[in-house]
N, C-alpha and C positions, 0 to 999 in steps of 0.2 A: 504493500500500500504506500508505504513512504517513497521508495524506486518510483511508483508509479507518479504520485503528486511531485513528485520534483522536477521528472522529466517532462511531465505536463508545461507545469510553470516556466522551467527556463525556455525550455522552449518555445511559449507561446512569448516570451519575452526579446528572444533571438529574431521574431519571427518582426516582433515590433521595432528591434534595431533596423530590420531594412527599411523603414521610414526616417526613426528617427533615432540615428547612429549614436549619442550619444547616451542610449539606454544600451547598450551592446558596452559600451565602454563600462557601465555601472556593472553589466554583469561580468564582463570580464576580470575588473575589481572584486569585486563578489569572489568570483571561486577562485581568486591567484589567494588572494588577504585572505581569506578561509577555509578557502577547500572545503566547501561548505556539500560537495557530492561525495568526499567519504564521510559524512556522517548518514548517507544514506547502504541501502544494501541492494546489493546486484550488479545489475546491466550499468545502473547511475555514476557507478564509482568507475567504469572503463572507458566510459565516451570523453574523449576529448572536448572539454566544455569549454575550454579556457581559447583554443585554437577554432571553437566556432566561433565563440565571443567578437573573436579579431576577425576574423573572416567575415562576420555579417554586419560589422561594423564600417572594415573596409568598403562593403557591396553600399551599405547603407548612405554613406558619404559622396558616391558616385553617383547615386540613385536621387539623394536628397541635395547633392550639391553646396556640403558642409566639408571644411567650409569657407563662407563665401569670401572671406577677407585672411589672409591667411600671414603673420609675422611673428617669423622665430624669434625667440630672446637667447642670450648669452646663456641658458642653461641648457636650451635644447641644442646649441651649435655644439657645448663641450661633450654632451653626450653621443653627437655623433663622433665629433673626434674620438671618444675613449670608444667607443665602438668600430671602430674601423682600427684603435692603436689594440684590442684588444683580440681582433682575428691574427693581425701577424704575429702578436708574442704567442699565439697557437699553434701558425703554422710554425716557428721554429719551439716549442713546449720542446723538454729534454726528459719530460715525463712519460707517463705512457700515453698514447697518444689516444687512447679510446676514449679513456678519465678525460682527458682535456678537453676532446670536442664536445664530449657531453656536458661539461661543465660551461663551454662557449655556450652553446647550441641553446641551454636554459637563460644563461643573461643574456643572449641577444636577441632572444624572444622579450622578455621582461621589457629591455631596451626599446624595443619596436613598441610596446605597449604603451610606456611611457609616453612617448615619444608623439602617438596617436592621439593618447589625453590629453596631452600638453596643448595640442589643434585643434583639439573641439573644448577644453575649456575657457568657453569666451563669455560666461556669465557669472553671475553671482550666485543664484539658486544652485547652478551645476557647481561650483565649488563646495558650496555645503553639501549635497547630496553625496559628493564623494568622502569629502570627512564625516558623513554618517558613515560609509559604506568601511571606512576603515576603522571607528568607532565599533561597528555590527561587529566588522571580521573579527578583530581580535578582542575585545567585548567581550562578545559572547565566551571565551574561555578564559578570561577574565573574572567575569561573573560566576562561571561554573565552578572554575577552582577554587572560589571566595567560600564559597556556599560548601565546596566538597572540604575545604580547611578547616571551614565553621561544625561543620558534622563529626567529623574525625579529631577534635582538637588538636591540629596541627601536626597531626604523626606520623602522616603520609603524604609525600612528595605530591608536588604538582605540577604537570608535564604540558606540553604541548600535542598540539593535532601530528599524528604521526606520520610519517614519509615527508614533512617539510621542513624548512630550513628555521622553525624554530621547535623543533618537536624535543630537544632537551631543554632542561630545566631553565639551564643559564640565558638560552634567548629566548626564552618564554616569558621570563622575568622579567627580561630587561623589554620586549617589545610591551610588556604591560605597562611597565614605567613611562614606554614612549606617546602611549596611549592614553594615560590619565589626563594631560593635558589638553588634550583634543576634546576628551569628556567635559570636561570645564567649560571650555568652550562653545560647546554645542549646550548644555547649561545656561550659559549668562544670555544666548541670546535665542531661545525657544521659547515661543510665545505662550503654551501650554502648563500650568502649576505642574501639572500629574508629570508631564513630560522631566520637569527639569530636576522634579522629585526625584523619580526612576534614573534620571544620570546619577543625581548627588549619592543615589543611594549603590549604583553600578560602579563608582569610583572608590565607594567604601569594601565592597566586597575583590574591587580586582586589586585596591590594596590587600587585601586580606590571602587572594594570591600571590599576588608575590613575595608575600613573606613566606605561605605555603609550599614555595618552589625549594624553600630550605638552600637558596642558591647564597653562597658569600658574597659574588662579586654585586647581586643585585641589591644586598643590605649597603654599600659602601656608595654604591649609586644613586641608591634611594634618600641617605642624607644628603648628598649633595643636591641631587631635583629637589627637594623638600625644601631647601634653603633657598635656591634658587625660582622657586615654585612660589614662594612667599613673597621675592621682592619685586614679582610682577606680576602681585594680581593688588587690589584696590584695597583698601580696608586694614590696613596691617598688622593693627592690635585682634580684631576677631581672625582675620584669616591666620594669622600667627596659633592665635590659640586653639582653631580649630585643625590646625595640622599637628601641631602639636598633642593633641587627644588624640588626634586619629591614628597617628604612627604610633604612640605610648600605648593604646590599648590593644593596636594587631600585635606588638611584639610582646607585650605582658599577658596576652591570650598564648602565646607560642610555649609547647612544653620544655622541659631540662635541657632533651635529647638538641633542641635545636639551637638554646642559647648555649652549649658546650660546644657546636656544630664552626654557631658563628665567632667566636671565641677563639678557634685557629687560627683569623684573618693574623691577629698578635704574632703569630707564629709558623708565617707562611714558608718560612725558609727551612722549615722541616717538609712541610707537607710535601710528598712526593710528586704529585699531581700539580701544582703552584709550579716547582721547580720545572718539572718538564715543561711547561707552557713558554718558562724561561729560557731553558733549552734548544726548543724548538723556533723559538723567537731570533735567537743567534743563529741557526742557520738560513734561516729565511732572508736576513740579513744580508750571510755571507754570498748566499744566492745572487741576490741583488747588487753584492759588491761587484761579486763576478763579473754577470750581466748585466750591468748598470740601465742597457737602450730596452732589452727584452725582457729583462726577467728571466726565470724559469718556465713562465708557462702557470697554466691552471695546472691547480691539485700535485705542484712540483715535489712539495716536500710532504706529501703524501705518501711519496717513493720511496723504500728505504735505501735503493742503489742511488738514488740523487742525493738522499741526505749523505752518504755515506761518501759521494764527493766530495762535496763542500765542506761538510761537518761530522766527519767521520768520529762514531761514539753515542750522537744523537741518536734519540729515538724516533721514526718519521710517522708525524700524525697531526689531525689538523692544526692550525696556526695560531686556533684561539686567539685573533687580534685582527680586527677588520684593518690596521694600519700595515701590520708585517703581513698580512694575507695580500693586499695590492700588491706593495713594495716587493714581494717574494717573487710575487705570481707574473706581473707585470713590470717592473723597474724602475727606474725613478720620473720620468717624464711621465707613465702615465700613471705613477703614484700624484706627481704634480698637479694631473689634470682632475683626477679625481678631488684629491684638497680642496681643488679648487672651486670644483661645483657645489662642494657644503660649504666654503667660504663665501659661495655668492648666493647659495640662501639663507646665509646669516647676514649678508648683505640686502637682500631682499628686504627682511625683518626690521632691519636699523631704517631703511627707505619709507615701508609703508605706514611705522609708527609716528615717525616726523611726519609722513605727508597727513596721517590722520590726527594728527595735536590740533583739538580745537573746532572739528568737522564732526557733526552728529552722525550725518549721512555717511564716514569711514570707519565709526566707531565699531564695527563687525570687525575691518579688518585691521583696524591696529590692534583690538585684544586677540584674535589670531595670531598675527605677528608674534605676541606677548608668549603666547601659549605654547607657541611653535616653538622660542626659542628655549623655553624648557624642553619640550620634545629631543630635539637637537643638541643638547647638553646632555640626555640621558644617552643619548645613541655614542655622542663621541667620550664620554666617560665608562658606561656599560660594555660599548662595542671595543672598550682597552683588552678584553680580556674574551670577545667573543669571535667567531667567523661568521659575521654578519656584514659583509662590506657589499653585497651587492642585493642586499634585501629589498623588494619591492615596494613595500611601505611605506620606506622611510625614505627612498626615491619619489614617491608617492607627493608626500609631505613636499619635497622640493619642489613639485613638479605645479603643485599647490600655492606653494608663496610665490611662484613666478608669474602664475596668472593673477593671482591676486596685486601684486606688485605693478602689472596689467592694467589691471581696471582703476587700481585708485591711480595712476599718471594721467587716462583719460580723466577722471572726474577732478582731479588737479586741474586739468584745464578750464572747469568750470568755475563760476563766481563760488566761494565758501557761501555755506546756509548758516556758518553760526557768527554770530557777532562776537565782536574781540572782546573779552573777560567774562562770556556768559559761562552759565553753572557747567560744570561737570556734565559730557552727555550722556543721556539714559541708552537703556540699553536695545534694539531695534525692534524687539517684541512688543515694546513699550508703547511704540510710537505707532507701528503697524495698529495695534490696538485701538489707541485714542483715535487716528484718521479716522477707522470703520466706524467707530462710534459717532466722532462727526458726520 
């Protein structure tokens, strides 16, 4: 029955991107961010959803003629660059060459995807609908591990959706982190009580996973967001205090077994597991010295005959480190290039809160921006210690402040609606509100 109603649905949803493409893009969003067809059973989990998604997107754009005005930004340029610098450090990989195209063959689909959103997000509402869509995906087990933490008092691990690139603990964790903010977000400015209830109360529970994930490096992360999380939202004294209850009760809910757990961070240079990460970080390195233009290649020190050139003694396994995974895999230019596209959506962020200081009508998106750059701080403090560098999500989120970066330059060019030293602007649920009423 469940097989049956999903294939229904996307379906009939695929059928609706040949009109109108940019619902093909949500659902593509939908089962990359969730993989939302293995939680169903059968035929559901083997159909390539994700590669209709793009296909009837593509047809739908052609069909629908979307779209009609079409200008790349500095972020879509570098992703073609790192996509094009990321096929030849393939064809020369000194890995095995199977590992590597498949690990190509996966990001440069991702990349095409992107790529495709970045074209058709030319509104406001399709902005939000897509930070619902990555709020839903990873949400949803967010929420479930909250609830599965809260049941179990904290005794059992809390994992990710299986077969994806965050299905252990450590990036399950930390994509939860990445994701609170986003929840916030969609909070301050949905027009519905119940709604914003149901976030405030989604964000307490996916905190409550990710302390459930029993992961170290997401505890070390999570003070740091929290801090950060605090000096860019409004209100300081209550938002202060109520993060501070919120983190104080998930970890005084948490049994012995877990504060002894977290407790080795003290003492990482025993931990066996800490070390090799270290280990393997220096030859990824040394890779990289070698190769300075190419890299090693995808999945290089994967190998143990690669590690066993460069870093003979290492253990070869993954890189644990979105930074040494580029720099290993790729070299240092297109380690560069990457840098530099999270540098220009924290650029993005610094652009659209100044253009929004003072504009009612941008107040959406400069508390975005706000939100985003916590996002963006858990990724680059969390992703120290994960192999998360070419995650869609979080690509996602860039792909996100660019268009939004977008639309507030055009409304830049329009006269400001607020008068210089007026209050504080309220939030846009607010305002949608009060017009209908008038």
């Amino acid at each position: 029955m469940r097989d049956a109603v999903f294939i229904a649905l996307t379906g009939l949803l695929l059928l609706i991107a040949l009109a109108r493409p940019f619902v093909g893009i949500l659902v593509w969003s939908w089962i990359s961010f969730m993989n939302a067809h293995r939680l169903a059973w059968g035929m559901a989990q083997t159909i390539p959803w994700a590669a209709l998604a793009f296909f009837a997107t593509v047809v739908g754009c052609i069909m629908a003629r979307e779209p009609r005005s079409f200008r790349p930004n500095a972020l879509m340029v570098l992703m073609v660059v790192f996509a094009v610098g990321i096929t030849l450090t393939t064809f020369v990989a000194i890995g095995p060459a199977d590992a590597a195209w498949a690990k190509w063959d996966r990001t440069i689909k991702i990349i095409a995807g992107l790529l495709l959103t970045a074209a058709l997000l030319t509104e406001r509402w399709r902005i939000h609908a897509l930070v619902w869509l990555m709020v839903i995906g990873i949400g949803y087990f967010g929420v479930r591990g909250g609830v599965f933490t809260i049941v179990t008092g904290g005794a059992h691990r809390v994992l990710g959706p299986q077969d994806t690139m965050i299905a252990d603990r450590n990036h399950i964790a930390v994509a939860l982190l990445i994701v609170i903010p986003l929840m916030n977000w969609l909070r301050m400015h949905s027009a519905h009580h119940l709604v914003r209830v149901g976030l405030a109360v989604a964000m307490v529970l996916t905190l409550f996973a990710t302390i459930g994930t029993q992961s170290r490096g997401a505890l070390v992360t999570m003070v740091v967001v929290a801090g950060v999380f605090w000096l860019r939202t409004k209100g300081k004294l209550l938002s202060g205090i109520a993060i501070v209850l919120a983190v104080g009760s998930v970890i005084a809910f948490m049994p012995q077994s877990w504060v002894e757990r977290m407790e080795t961070i003290e003492t990482f240079e025993q931990d066996g597991s800490a070390m090799g990460r270290v280990r393997i970080w220096e030859a990824a390195l040394k890779v990289a010295l070698a190769r300075p233009l190419t890299g090693g290649g995808f999945r290089a020190v994967y190998d143990q005959g690669v590690v066993d050139t460069y870093a003979p003694g290492v253990v070869a396994r993954a890189t644990h480190s979105i930074y040494f995974e580029v720099l290993g895999e790729h070299g240092f230019i297109l380690f560069g290039v990457w840098l530099a596209m999270i540098g220009l959506g924290v650029l993005y962020t610094r652009r659209i809160i100044a253009a929004s200081r003072g504009r009612p009508d941008l107040a959406w998106a400069g508390d975005l921006a706000r939100m985003s750059q916590v996002s963006i701080l858990a990724y680059l403090v969390g992703g120290a210690f994960l192999s998360l560098a070419y995650w869609d999500v979080f690509w996602t989120l860039m792909i996100v402040l660019g268009a939004t970066h977008a639309l507030v330059r055009q409304s830049a060019a329009a006269p400001a609606l607020a008068q210089s030293g007026a209050a504080a602007p309220e939030p846009l649920w607010r305002r949608e509100k009060a017009a209908r009423a008038a």
